[in-house]
C-alpha positions, -999 to +999 in steps of 0.1 A: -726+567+094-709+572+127-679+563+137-672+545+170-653+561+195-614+563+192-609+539+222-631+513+208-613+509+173-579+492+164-547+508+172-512+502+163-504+489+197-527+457+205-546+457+239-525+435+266-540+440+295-558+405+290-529+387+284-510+405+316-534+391+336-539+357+324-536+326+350-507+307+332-521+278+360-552+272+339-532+255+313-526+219+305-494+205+304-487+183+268-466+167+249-461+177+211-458+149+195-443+157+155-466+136+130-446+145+097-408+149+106-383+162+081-361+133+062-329+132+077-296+134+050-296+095+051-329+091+039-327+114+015-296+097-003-314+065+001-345+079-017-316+093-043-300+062-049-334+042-054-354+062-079-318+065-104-316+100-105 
C-alpha cells in the first residue's frame, strides 16, 4: 500500500486557487424567494389563543 504523494492529499489549508480565479460573470442573477417563513409574534398568539392552551 502506497501512499500518494504529500501534495496530492488533504491539508489543513483547502486549495483556493480555483475559487481565486473563478469568473463571478458566469453566474445567474436570482431571486430567493422564502417557501416556509418563520410565524411572526402575532400569529403565534393567535395560534395560542385558539388551541386553549
Amino acid at each position: 500500500n502506497i501512499l500518494p504523494p504529500v501534495s496530492a492529499t488533504m491539508s489543513d489549508k483547502p486549495d483556493i486557487s480555483e475559487v481565486t480565479s473563478f469568473d463571478k460573470s458566469k453566474l445567474k442573477k436570482t431571486e430567493t424567494q422564502e417557501k416556509n417563513p418563520l410565524p411572526t409574534k402575532e400569529s403565534k398568539e393567535k395560534e395560542k389563543k385558539n388551541t386553549g392552551n
